[in-house]
One Martini backbone bead per residue (centre of mass of N, CA, C, O) as a GRO file, in nm:
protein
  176
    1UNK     BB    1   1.795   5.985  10.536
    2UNK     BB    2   2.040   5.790  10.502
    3UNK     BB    3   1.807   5.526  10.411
    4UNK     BB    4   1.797   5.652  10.122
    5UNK     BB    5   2.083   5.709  10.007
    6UNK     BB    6   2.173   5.447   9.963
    7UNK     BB    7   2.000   5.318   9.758
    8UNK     BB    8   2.081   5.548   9.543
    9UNK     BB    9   2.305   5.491   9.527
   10UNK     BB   10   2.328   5.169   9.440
   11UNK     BB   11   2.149   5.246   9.162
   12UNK     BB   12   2.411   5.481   9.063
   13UNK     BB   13   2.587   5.258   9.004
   14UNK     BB   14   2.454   5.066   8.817
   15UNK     BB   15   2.361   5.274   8.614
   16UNK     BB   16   2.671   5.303   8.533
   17UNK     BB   17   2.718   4.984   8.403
   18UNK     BB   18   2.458   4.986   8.239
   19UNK     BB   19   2.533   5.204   8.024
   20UNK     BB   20   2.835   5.108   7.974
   21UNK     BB   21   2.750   4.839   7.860
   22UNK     BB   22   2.577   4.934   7.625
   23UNK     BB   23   2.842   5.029   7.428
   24UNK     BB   24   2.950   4.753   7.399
   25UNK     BB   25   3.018   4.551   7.218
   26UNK     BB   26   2.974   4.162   7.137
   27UNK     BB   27   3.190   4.123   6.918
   28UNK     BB   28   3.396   4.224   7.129
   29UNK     BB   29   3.552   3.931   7.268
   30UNK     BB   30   3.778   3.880   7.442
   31UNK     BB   31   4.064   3.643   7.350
   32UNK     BB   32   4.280   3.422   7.527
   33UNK     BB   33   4.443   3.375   7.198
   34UNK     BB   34   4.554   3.622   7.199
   35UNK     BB   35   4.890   3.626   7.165
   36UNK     BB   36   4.908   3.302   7.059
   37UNK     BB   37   4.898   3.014   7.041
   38UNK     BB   38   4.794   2.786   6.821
   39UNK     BB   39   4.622   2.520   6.765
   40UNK     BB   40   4.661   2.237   6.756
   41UNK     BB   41   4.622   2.028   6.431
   42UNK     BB   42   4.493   1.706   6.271
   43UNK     BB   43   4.261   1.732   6.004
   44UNK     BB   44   4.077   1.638   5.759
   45UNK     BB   45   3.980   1.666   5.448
   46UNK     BB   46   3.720   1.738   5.269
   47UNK     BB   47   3.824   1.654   4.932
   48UNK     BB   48   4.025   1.492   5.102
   49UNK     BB   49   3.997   1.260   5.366
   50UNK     BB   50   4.309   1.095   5.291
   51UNK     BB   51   4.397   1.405   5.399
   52UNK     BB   52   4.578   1.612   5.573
   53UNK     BB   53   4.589   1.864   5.836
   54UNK     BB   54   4.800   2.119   5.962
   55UNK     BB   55   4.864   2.392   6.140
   56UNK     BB   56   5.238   2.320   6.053
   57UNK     BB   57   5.160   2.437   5.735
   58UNK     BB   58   5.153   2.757   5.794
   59UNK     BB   59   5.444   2.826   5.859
   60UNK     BB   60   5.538   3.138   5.739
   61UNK     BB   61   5.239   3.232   5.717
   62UNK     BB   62   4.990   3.436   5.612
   63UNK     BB   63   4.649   3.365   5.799
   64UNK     BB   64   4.285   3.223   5.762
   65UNK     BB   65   4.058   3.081   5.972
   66UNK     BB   66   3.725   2.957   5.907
   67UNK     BB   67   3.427   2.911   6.076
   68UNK     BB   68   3.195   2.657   5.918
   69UNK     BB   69   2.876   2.619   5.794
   70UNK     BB   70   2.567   2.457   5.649
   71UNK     BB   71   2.368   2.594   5.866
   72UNK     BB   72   2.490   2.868   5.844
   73UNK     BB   73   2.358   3.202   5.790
   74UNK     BB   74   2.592   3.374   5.854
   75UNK     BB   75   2.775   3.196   5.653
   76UNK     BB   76   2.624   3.341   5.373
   77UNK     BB   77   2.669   3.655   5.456
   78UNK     BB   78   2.990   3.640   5.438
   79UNK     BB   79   3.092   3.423   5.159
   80UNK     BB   80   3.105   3.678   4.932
   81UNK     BB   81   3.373   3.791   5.078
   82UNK     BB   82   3.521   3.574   5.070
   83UNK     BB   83   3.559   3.509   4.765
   84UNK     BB   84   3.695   3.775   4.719
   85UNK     BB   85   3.947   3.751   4.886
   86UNK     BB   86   4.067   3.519   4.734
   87UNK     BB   87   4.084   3.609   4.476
   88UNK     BB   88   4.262   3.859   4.515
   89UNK     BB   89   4.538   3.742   4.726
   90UNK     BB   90   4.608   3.808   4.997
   91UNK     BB   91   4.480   3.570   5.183
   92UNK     BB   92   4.486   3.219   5.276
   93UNK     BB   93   4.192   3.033   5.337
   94UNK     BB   94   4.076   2.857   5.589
   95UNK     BB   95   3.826   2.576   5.687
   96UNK     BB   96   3.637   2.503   5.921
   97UNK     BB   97   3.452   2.245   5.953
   98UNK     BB   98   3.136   2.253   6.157
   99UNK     BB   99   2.934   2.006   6.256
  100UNK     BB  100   2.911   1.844   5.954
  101UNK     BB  101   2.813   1.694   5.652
  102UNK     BB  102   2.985   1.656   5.386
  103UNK     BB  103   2.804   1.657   5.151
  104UNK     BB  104   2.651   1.909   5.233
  105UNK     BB  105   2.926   2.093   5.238
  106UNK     BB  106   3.003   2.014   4.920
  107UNK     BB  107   2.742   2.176   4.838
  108UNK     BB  108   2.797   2.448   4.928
  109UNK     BB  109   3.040   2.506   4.816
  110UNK     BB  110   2.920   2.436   4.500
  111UNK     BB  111   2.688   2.696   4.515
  112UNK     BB  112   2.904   2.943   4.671
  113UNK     BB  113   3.187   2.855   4.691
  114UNK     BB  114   3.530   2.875   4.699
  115UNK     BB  115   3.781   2.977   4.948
  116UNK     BB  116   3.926   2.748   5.002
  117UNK     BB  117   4.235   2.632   4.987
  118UNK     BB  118   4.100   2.447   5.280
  119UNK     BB  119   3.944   2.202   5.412
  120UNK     BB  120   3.814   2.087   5.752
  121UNK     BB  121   3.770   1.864   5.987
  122UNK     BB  122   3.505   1.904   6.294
  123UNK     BB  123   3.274   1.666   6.364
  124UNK     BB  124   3.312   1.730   6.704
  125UNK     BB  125   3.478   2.020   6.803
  126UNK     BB  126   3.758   2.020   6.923
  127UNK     BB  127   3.864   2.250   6.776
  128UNK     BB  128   3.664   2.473   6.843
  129UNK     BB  129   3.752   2.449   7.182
  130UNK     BB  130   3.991   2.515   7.131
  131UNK     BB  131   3.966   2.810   6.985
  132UNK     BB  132   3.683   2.883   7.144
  133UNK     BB  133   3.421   2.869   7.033
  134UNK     BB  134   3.099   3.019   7.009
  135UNK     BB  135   3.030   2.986   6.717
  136UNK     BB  136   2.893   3.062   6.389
  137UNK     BB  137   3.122   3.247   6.303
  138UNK     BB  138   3.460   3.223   6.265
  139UNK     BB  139   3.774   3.463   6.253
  140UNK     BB  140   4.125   3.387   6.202
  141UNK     BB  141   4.432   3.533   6.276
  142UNK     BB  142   4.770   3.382   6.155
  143UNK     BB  143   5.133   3.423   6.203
  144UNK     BB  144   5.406   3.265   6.095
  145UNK     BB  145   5.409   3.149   6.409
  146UNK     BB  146   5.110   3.058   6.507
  147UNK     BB  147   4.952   3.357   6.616
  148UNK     BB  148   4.710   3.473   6.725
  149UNK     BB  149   4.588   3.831   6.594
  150UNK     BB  150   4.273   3.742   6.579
  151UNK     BB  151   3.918   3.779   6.636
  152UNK     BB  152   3.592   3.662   6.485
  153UNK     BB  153   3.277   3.732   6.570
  154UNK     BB  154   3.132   3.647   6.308
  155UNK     BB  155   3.067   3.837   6.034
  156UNK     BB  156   3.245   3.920   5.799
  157UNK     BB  157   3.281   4.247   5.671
  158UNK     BB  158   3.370   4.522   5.545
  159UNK     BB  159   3.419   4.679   5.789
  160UNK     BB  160   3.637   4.472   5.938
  161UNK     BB  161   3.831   4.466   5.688
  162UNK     BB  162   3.920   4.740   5.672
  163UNK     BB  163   3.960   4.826   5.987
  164UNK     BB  164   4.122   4.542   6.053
  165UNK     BB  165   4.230   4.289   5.858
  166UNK     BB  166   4.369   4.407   5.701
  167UNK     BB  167   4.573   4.593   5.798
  168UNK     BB  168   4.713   4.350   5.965
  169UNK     BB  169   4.799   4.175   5.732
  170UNK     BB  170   4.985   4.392   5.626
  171UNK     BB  171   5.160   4.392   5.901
  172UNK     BB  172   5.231   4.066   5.901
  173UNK     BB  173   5.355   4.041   5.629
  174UNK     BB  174   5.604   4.257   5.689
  175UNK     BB  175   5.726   4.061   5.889
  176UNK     BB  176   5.989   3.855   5.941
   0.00000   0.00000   0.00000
């Protein structure tokens, strides 16, 4: 009798994570620079190239770093929400375009609008490994100190706007 029930736990224990696994969503995978600093970096800057932009240049402010490629289908679906947000004014957007060719990139967006402050070139990917990036798009929030205190993998919709970033971003604006 023994021998049959130990395989039955075993299953059932199993059966258990595998439920567990089911419910949680695969967009919010937890990221260890969240409550961190952001990565440093300096790089050059899309529409003007031989001008820098730095990390340490957002500091005092809140903004949104969005990770994007013309090459990305998700992120011509996120698009035109990110176009109505810098239209706001609610929150500065800057644009890390990742792993893509200039003048594509510069098609791309004189195509589909530009929300970005500023755009800058990640053209080897180094800063999306610094800042963890798993694909494209991806969007951080962070806070007048450069930390950290967001991070959307896949494309920002109008559900996450509302129910997280909208919200966050009013509660770090008001901080001092």
């Amino acid at each position: 009798m023994m021998r049959y029930l130990m395989p039955l736990a075993i299953f059932m224990v199993l059966a258990v994570f595998l439920l567990v696994g089911l419910t949680l969503n695969p967009r919010q995978v937890p990221s260890p620079l969240i409550d961190k600093p952001a990565p440093k970096f300096q790089l050059n800057q899309l529409h003007e190239p031989e001008k820098i932009m730095s990390s340490d240049d957002n500091l005092g402010k809140v903004w949104m770093l969005n990770v994007w490629a013309s090459w990305c289908v998700a992120c011509r679906d996120e698009h035109p929400l990110l176009v109505q947000l810098a239209n706001s004014g609610v929150i500065p957007i800057y644009g890390l375009n990742y792993k893509d060719e200039r003048n594509t990139a510069l098609q791309w967006l004189k195509r589909y609008g530009d929300p970005y402050a500023i755009s800058i070139v990640d053209i080897d990917g180094k800063v999306g490994i610094d800042y963890g990036v798993y694909g494209v798009p991806e969007t951080y929030v962070i806070d007048k100190k450069g930390i950290i205190r967001h991070k959307q993998i896949g494309p920002v919709t109008v559900d996450s706007l509302k129910k997280t970033i909208l919200p966050l971003i009013k509660e770090l604006q008001n901080q001092a």
